[in-house]
N, C-alpha and C positions, 0 to 999 in steps of 0.2 A: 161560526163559532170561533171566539178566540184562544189561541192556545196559551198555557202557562210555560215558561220554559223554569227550571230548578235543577240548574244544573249542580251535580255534584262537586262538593270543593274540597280541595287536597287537604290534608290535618296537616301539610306543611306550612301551607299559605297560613292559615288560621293560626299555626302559633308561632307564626312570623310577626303578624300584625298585632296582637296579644305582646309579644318579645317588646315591640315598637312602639309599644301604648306609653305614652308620656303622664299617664291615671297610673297605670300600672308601676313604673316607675317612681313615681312621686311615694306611692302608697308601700314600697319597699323600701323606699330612704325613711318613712315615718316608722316602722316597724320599732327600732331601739326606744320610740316614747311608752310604747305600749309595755314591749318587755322591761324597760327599768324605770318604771311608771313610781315604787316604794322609793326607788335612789333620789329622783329627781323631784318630787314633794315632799320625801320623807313619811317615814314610817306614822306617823300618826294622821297625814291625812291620808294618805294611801286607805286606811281603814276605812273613810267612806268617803273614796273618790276613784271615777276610774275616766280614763278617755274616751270619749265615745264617737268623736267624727274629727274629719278635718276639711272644709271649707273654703274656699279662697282667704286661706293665708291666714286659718283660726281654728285654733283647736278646740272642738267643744267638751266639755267636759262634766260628767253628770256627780252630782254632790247631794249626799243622802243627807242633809239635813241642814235647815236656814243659817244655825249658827256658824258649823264650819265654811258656807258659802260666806258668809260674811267674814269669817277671817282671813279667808283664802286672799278678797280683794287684797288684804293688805300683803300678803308674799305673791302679787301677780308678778312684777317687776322682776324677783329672785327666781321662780319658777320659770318665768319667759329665758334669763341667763342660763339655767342651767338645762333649758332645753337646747338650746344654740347651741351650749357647750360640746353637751352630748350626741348630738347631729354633725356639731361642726359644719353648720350651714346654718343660713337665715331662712328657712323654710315656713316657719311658725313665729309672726308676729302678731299673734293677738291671740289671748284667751278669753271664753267665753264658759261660762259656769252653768251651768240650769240643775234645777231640780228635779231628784229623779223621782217620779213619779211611783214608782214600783215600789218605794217603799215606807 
């Protein structure tokens, strides 16, 4: 009969390697898109738009309705700068729109 071994592991270790995580980090440098999400589109698409993922180097971003996705393409460009700005890093080069479903 083979035995299982499970050894118990320190909650220091674990939130060492968690501390170390480069996912983890990455995902707290993106934090300011989500909180000034109204600053950085502006208050009129804010209304139906929010952030929804981020992807090797793309933000996705869910848009409640065909018209405003089709406007957006045209402030991708402005929205990409004042995402930079506000990161102050090149984190997020590309956005990527979809419809939300939900509503």
């Amino acid at each position: 009969m083979r035995s299982r071994r499970n050894d118990p592991k320190k909650i220091s270790d674990i939130g060492s390697n968690i501390k170390n995580s480069e996912v983890l980090k990455l995902g707290f440098e993106l934090v300011p898109i989500w909180k000034q999400w109204g600053q950085i589109v502006g208050e009129e698409f804010a209304l139906f738009t929010e952030p929804s993922g981020f992807r090797r180097g793309t933000l996705h971003i869910k848009v409640k309705n065909t018209t405003i996705m089709h406007r957006l393409t045209f402030e991708k460009e402005r929205i990409l700068d004042t995402i930079k700005k506000t990161l102050q890093k090149d984190l997020v080069i590309d956005l990527f729109f979809e419809l939300d479903e939900n509503e």
